[in-house]
C-alpha positions in Angstrom: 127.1 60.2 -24.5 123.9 60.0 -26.1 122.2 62.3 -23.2 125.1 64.6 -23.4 124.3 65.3 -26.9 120.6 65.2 -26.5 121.4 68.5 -24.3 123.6 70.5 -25.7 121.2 72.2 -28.5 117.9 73.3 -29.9 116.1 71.4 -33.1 117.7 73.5 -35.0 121.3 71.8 -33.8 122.8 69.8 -36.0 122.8 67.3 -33.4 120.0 67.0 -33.1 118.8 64.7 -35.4 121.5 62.2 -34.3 120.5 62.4 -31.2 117.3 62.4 -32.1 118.1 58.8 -34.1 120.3 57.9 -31.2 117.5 57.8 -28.6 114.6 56.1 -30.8 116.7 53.7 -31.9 118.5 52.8 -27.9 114.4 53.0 -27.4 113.3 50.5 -30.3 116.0 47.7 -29.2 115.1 48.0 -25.3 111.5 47.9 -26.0 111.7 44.6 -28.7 114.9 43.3 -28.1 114.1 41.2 -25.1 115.8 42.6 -22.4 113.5 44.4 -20.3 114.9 46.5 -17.6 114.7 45.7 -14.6 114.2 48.7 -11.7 117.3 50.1 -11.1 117.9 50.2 -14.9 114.6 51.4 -15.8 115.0 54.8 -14.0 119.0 55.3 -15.2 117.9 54.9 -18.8 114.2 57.1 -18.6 116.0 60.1 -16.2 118.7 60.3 -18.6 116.4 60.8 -21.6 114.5 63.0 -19.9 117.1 65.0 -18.6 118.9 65.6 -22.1 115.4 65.8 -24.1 115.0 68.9 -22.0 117.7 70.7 -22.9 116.3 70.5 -27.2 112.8 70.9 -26.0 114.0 74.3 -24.9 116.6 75.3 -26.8 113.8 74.9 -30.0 112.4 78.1 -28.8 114.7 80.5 -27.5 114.5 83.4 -30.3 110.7 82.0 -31.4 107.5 84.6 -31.4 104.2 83.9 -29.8 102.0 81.9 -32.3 104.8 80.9 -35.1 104.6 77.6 -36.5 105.8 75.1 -34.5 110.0 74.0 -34.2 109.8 70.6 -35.1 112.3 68.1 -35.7 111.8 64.2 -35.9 114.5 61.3 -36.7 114.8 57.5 -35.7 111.4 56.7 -34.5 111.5 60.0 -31.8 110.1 63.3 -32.5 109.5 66.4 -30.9 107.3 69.6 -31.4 108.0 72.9 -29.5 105.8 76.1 -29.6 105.1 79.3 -28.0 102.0 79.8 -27.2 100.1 82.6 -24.7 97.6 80.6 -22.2 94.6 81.9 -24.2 95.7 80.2 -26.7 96.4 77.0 -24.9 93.7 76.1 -23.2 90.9 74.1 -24.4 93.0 73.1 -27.5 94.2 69.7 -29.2 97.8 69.2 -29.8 99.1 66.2 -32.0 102.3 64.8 -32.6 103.2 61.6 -35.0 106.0 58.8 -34.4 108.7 59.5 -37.6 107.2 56.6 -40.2 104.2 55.3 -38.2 100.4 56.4 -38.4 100.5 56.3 -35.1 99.6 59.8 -33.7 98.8 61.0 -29.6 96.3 63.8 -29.4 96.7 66.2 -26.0 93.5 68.0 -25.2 94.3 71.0 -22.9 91.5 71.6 -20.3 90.0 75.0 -20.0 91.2 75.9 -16.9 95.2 75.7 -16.0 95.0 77.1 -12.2 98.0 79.0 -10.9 99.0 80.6 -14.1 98.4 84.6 -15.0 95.8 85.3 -18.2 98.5 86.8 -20.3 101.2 84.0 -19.4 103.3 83.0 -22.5 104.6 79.2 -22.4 106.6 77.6 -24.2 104.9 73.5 -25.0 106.9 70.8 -25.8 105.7 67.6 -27.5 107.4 64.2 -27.5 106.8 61.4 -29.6 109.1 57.4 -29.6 108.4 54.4 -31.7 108.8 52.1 -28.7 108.0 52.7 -25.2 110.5 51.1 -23.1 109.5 48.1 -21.0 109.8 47.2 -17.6 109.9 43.8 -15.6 106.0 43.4 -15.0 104.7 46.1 -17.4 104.5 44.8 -21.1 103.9 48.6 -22.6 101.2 48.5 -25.4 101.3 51.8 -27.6 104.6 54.3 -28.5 105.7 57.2 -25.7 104.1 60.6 -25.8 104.8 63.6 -23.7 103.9 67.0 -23.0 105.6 69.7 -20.6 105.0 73.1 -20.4 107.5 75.8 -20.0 107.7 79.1 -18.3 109.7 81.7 -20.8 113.2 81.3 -18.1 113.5 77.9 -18.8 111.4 76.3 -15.7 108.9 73.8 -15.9 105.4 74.6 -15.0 104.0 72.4 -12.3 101.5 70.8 -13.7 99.3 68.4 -11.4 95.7 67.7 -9.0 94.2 69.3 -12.0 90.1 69.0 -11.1 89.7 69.5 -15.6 92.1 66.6 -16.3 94.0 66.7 -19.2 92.8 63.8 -22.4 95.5 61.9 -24.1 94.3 59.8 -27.0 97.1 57.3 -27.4 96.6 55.2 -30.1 97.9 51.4 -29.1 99.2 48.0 -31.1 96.6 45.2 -30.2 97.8 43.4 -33.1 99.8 40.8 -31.7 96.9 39.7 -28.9 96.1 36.1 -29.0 91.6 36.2 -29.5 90.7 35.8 -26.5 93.7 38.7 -25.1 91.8 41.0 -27.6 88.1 40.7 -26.4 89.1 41.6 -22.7 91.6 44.4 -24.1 89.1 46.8 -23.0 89.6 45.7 -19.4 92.8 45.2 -19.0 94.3 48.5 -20.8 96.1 50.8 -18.0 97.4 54.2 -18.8 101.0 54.6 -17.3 103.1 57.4 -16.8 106.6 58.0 -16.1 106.9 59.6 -12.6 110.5 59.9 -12.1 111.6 56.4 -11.3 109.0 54.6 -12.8 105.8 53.9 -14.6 102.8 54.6 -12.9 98.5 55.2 -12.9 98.5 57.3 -10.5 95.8 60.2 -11.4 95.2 58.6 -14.5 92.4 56.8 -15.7 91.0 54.8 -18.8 88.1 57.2 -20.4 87.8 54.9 -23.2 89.2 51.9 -25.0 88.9 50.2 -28.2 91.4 48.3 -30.3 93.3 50.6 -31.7 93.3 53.8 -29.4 93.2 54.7 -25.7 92.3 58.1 -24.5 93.4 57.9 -20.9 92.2 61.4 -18.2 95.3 62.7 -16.1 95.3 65.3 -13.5 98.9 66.0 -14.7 101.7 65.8 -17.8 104.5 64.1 -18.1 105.1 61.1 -20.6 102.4 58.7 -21.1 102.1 55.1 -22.8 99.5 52.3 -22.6 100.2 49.4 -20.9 98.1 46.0 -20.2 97.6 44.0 -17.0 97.5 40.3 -17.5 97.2 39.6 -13.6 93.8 41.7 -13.1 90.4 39.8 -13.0 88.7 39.8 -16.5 85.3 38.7 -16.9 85.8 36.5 -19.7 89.1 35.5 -18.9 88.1 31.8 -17.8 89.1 31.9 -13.9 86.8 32.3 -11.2 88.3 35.0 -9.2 87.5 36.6 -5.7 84.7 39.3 -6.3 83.5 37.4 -10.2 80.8 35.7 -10.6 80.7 33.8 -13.7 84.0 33.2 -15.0 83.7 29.2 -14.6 81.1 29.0 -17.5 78.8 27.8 -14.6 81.0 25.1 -13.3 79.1 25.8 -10.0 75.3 25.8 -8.9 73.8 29.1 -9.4 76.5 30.9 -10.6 75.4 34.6 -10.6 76.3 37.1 -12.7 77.3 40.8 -12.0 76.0 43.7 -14.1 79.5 44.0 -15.8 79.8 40.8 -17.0 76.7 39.4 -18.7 78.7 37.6 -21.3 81.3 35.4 -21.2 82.5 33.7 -24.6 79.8 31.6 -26.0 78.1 31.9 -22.3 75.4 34.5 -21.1 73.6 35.6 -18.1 70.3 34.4 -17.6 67.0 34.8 -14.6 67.1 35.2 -11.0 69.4 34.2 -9.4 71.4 33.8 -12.4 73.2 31.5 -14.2 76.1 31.7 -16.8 74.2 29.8 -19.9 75.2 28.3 -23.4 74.1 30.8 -25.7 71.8 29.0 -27.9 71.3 25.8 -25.9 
């Protein structure tokens, strides 16, 4: 029902803000409510979405003139942004959307280039925004759900991938809940994921840059993107000595070297040659 109504109208529906309400809210209580779906569940409830967000992305912009303001509607933690835009006028720009009642805001940066597409193509470019970013067994998501697509004027979505200029997608992420130690190797353990159909994914994404409260993740495609953080990946600083580290025993072994990444490791530092993981200060 709720993807039914998603599709059958623009922003300017009066649906639409139900729905809109509707799908945050089924978003929220997945993402927090402790039941995480498992694989089978995960791409029922993220198709469906997708499928029926569609049909108000478009339907935003059917009578709307190159370069007006923006169609914009925004209820229960989701939000959406739809423009018409020529390519000129596209690329090489920043596009924001905000999560309803949050601070929490997603910056697109269109590359210069968008191969494959005429000079004096008009698009149509849809922006999503959700509260929660729903979870999946093995992926504890980190920041809210942002999306982009691009539209041709008949209603088809522009193929948008292998871009050699990625895309950047500033996603700004919830660290507050980290124990100490989770926090000081956020930076390595942040992952941008996409959704790619059936499930979340890095593929052709990478982290440009982390910090603690945003990361702006490079991806040779669009499609919707959260931040997500893996626990299981060798930190330095995380306290294991894994395959391939080299001081994360806090020198419980003879000459236990140190690789140019990791030079520090709690109250522990790198020292000579060969070197050794060292008390700071003693």
């Amino acid at each position: 029902g709720l993807f039914r109504q998603l599709s059958r109208g623009g922003a300017g529906a009066p649906c639409t803000g139900s729905a809109l309400s509707l799908l945050g809210k089924a978003m929220l209580a997945q993402s927090t409510g402790g039941v995480l779906l498992g694989a089978a569940e995960s791409v029922s409830f993220m198709q469906g979405t997708q499928l029926g967000l569609a049909g108000v992305l478009r339907g935003a912009v059917l009578d709307a003139a190159v370069g007006e303001a923006p169609a914009a509607s925004a209820s229960g933690g989701s939000a959406i942004d739809v423009r018409r835009l020529l390519l000129a006028g596209l690329v090489g720009q920043t596009l924001g959307i905000q999560v309803p009642g949050l601070s929490a805001r997603a910056e697109f940066t269109v590359p210069a280039a968008l191969p494959g597409l005429a000079e004096g193509e008009v698009l149509d470019v849809a922006l999503q925004a959700h509260a929660a970013a729903p979870g999946s067994v093995g992926s504890p998501m980190m920041s809210p759900l942002f999306g982009m697509t691009l539209f041709f004027q008949n209603g088809t979505e522009v193929p948008v991938s292998g871009l050699q200029q990625p895309f950047s997608v500033r996603i700004p992420v919830d660290t507050g809940g980290l124990s100490p130690l989770a926090r000081q190797l956020w930076t390595q353990r942040a992952r941008c994921a996409f959704w790619r159909n059936d499930s979340y994914s890095g593929e052709g994404c990478s982290v440009a840059e982390a910090s603690l409260t945003h990361v702006t993740c490079a991806c040779s495609h669009l499609t919707t993107f959260a931040v997500s953080q893996d626990t299981s990946d060798p930190a330095c600083g995380d306290g294991r000595r894994t395959a391939g580290e080299e001081c994360d025993d806090i020198n419980l072994e003879s000459l236990d070297g140190c690789s140019a990444a990791c030079l520090l490791e709690g109250t522990h530092q790198c020292f000579g040659e060969p070197s050794l993981c060292l008390r700071v200060g003693g």
